[in-house]
C-alpha positions, -999 to +999 in steps of 0.1 A: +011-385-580+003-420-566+022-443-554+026-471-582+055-495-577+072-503-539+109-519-541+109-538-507+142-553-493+150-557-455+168-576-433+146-569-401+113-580-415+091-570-384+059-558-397+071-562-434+046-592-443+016-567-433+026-538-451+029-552-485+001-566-479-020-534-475+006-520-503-011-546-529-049-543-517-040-499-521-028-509-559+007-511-557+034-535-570+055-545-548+090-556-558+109-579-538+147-596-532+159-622-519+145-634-483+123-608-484+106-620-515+102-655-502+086-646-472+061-623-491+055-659-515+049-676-489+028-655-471+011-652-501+017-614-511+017-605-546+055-596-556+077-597-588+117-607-579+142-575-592+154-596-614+119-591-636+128-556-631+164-557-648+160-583-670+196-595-650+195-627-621+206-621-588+248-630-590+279-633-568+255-649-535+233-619-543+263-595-538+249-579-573+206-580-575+197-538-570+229-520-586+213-513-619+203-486-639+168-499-646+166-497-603+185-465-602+168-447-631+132-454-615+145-439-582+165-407-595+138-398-628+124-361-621+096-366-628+084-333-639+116-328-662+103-332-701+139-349-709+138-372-676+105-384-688+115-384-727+147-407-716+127-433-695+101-433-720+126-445-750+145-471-729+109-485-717+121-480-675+091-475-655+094-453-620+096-467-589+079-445-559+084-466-529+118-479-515+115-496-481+151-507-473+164-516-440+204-527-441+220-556-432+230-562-394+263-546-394+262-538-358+247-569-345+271-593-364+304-571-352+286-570-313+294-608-312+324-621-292+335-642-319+326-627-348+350-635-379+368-607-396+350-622-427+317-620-411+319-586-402+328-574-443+302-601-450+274-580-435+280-547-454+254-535-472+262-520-507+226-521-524+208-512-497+222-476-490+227-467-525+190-472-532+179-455-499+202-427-511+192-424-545+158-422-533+164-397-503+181-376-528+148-376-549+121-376-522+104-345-542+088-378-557+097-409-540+091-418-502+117-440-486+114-459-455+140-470-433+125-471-401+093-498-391+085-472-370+074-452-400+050-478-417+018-468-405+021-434-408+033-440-446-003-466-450-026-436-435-017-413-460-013-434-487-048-447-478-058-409-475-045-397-511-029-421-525+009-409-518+025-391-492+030-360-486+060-338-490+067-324-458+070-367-447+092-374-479+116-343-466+112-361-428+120-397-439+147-388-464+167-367-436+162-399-416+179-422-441+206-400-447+211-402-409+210-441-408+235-440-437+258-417-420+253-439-384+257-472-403+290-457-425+305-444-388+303-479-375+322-499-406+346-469-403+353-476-367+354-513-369+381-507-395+400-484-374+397-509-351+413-538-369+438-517-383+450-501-349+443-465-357+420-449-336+430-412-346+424-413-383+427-384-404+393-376-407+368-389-372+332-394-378+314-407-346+277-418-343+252-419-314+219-430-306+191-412-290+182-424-254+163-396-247+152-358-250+163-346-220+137-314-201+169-290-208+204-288-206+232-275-178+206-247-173+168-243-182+177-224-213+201-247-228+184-277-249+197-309-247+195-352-252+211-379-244+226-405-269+249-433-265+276-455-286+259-481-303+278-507-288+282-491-254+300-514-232+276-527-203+282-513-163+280-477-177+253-450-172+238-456-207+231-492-201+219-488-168+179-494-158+160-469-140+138-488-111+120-457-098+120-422-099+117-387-119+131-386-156+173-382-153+185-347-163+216-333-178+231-329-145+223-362-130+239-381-157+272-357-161+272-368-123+260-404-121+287-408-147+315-392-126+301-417-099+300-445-115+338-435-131+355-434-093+336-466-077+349-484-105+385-478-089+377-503-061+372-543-057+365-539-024+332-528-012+331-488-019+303-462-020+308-429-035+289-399-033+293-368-057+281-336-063+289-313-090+309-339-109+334-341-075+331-369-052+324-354-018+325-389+001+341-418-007+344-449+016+353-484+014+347-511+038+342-549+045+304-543+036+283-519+015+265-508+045+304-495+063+314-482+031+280-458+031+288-446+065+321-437+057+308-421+026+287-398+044+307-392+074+334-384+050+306-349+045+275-347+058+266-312+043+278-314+007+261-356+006+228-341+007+213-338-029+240-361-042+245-387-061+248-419-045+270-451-065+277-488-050+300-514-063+274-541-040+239-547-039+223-524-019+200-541+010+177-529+035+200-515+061+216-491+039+182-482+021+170-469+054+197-451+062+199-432+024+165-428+032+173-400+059+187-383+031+175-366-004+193-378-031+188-373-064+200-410-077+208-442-061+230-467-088+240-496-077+243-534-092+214-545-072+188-539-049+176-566-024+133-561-029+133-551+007+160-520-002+138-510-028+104-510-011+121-486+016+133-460-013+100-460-034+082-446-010+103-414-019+085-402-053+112-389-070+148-406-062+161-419-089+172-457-082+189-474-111+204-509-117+238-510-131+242-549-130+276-562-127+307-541-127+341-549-141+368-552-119+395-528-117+421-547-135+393-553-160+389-518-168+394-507-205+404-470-216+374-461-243+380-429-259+363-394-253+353-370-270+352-335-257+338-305-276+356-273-281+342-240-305+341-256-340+358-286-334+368-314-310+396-333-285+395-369-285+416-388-259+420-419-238+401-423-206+422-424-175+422-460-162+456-459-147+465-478-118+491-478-099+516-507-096+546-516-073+568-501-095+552-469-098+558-459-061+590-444-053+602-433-018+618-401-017+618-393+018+637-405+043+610-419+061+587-447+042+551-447+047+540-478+074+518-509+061+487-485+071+499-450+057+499-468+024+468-482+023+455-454+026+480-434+000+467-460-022+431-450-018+435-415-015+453-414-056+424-436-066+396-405-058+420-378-064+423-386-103+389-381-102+387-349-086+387-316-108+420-302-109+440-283-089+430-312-065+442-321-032+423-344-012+428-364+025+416-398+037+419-411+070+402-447+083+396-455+043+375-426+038+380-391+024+381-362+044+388-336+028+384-326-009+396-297-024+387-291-062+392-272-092+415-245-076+435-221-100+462-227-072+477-259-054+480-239-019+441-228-022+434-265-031+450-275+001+434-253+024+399-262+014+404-297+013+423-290+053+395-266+066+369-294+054+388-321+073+390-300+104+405-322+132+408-350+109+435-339+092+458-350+118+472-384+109+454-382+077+472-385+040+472-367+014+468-372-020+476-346-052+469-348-088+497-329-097+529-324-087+540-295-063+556-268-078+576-255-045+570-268-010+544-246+005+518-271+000+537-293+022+543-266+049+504-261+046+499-302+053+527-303+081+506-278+101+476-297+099+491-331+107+493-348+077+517-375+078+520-392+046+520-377+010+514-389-028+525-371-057+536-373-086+567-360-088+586-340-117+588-306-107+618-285-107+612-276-070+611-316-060+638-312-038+628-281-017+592-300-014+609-332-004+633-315+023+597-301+040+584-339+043+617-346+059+619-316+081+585-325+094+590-366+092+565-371+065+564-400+045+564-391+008+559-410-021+557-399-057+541-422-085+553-404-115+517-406-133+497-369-133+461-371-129+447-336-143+411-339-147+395-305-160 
């Protein structure tokens, strides 16, 4: 059956103009609205307005031009149904084969700064998905376009045969019932959004395809990567890659946990991470100090990491990751001299963040975690400690320089999967002891790691104690200053060890799990 009649209405008219111009030279009408249909006059393409379609003007600022049954009718008619046919037939409607719809700019109008609340409802498209729908819903006859993408494949075979075949009507209508479902998602959220209410009673969330990714976790798993339309910038989905092999599942999971713990600090701070743990973290008066604390922090577990900066990175501390292999570099910046020393290793990834919010700039997004047959949704953890917070509960406070580095010890711990225990010394970690099913076994990896640099170090925990043994386990070592939150039942007996051994403890009431 060929292609007759084309009902044309878009908002980005890329490509349009050229299309229904080969549509017209192939035989078919083309049927136009609103700016669409003046640009195809004035570009001199034949096309007939709706209205000489319904019989009915374009009313309410063209609110009302498409929602008619003389549109609808030509879009849902079987075609091969002897009553269908019979019923067009009587009321004189005529089929329409063709819908190439693209919707108003929801996203674009509500991703401005200081867009109006009457904008944003302005700019949602009624017409425009009910005819892609009604056509989706009967691609057994019509094709439907939503994409530009799609136009050329839609000519060749039209050119070929006259209409398209099936197998691409099935393709493009499972698009546009995607693009609905995306475009739908987004009014939801903005609504949710206005009206304070983040965890309606029904979630529907909607992503966009960066890319296919090689595979998953493991070789055998399939997987991609997709982001929120309106991502936030300084985040691993807006972030250019410079150089370097594709990303896999593993270095994202991991760039993002990077990216996630340098964003604690205003000062300059490198943070290196394996396995979704940081394994390094220092901060110092320049990028290039902050990297050597990083990696002194663990030479061993740094090496196949994942490297993130809060500060250009220049030549000085290119050659030095350049001793290294890394799997990713991210950074705001690199000077042209730091990047023409890591290029000349193939396949590290370098990529360009641009600038990062501050810490008090931070903003809690929420996550979405899947579970069997279902999902959790939740805040992100952005807490940061204040003055208030920090309660003494020893008899001895920690001095000017024990909590400093208290203070930057609970900044990496948060991130750390729990049980965590971790120790810093000289504004570095040196010790990190993850994802324990005990506190105590936490400890002890994160003190053998340290070695000799657990004496005088801190110590930071996510959680609180739930006896004192953990602090029995620091003493030993010679830690000299805790952070904790608090709240057990056993405070007291863990608070009487600090004191027995003249550690400074401080609890901050605020847990950090992380699993």
């Amino acid at each position: 059956m060929a292609i007759r009649r084309a009902l044309v209405s878009v908002s980005d008219k890329t490509g349009i103009v050229e299309l229904c111009r080969e549509l017209a030279q192939q035989g078919v009408q083309v049927i136009s609205t609103g700016g669409t249909k003046s640009l195809l006059e004035k570009e001199n393409v034949p096309v007939i307005g709706i209205s000489e379609v319904t019989g009915f003007p374009e009313i309410l600022d063209g609110r009302v031009k498409t929602l008619h049954p003389a549109v609808h009718s030509g879009l849902l008619a079987i075609r091969d149904d002897a009553e269908h046919i019979k019923q067009m037939e009587e009321l004189n409607l005529d089929y329409i084969d063709l819908v190439i719809v693209n919707l108003y700019p929801f996203k674009e109008t509500i991703s401005k700064p200081d867009v109006s609340y009457e904008d944003a409802i302005e700019n949602i498209d009624i017409g425009g998905p009910t005819m892609l729908r009604s056509a989706a819903k009967n691609h057994a006859f019509v094709t439907v376009v939503v994409d530009a993408g799609d136009y050329s494949q839609v000519l060749e075979e039209i050119r070929g045969g006259g209409d398209t075949t099936l197998e691409t009507r099935k393709r493009l209508a499972a698009k546009v019932f995607r693009h609905t479902s995306a475009y739908d998602a987004l009014i939801s959220d903005y609504f949710a959004e206005q009206l304070d209410n983040p965890l309606p009673e029904s979630l529907t969330v909607t992503y966009e395809k960066v890319q296919e990714l090689r595979y998953g976790e493991n070789p055998h798993q399939k997987a991609a990567f997709y982001r929120k339309p309106l991502s936030s910038a300084g985040n691993i989905t807006s972030a250019e890659q410079l150089h370097g092999k594709e990303l896999s599942y593993n270095n994202i999971n991991d760039a993002n946990a990077a990216l996630a713990i340098v964003k604690e600090f205003d000062e300059p701070a490198v943070v290196a991470v394996k396995h979704m743990n940081p394994c390094g973290v220092g901060i110092g008066a320049s990028i290039d100090e902050a990297y050597v604390k990083a990696y002194e922090s663990d030479p061993t577990s740094i090496f196949g990491g994942i490297i993130a900066a809060n500060r250009t990175i220049g030549a000085e501390t290119a050659t030095r990751l350049n001793d290294l292999f890394l799997e990713i570099v991210i950074a705001p910046e690199f000077t042209p001299e730091a990047l023409e020393i890591l290029q000349r290793k193939k396949n590290i990834r370098l990529m360009r963040i641009g600038n990062l919010p501050s810490a008090a700039e931070r903003s809690s997004e929420w996550l979405v975690t899947s579970v069997e047959g279902g999902m959790l949704v939740q805040q992100s953890d952005v807490h940061s400690l204040s003055d208030r917070d920090i309660k003494v509960v020893t008899n001895r406070a920690p001095t000017e320089e024990e909590l400093k580095q208290l203070l930057f010890a609970w900044k990496v711990v948060k991130h750390v999967k729990s049980n965590a225990i971790l120790l810093a010394s000289d504004n570095m970690t040196v010790g990190v002891g993850a994802g324990q099913m005990n506190r105590v076994g936490a400890a002890r990896i994160a003190i053998e790691q340290a070695g000799d640099k657990a004496r005088g170090a801190v110590l930071a925990s996510d959680a609180f104690f739930p006896m004192g043994d953990t602090v029995e386990l620091a003493a030993k070592a010679g830690v000299t200053a805790i952070v904790q939150p608090g709240g057990s039942i056993k405070d007291e007996e863990s608070i009487a060890a600090a004191n027995a051994h003249n550690i400074a403890m401080i609890v901050t009431g605020v847990r950090h799990f992380k699993h």
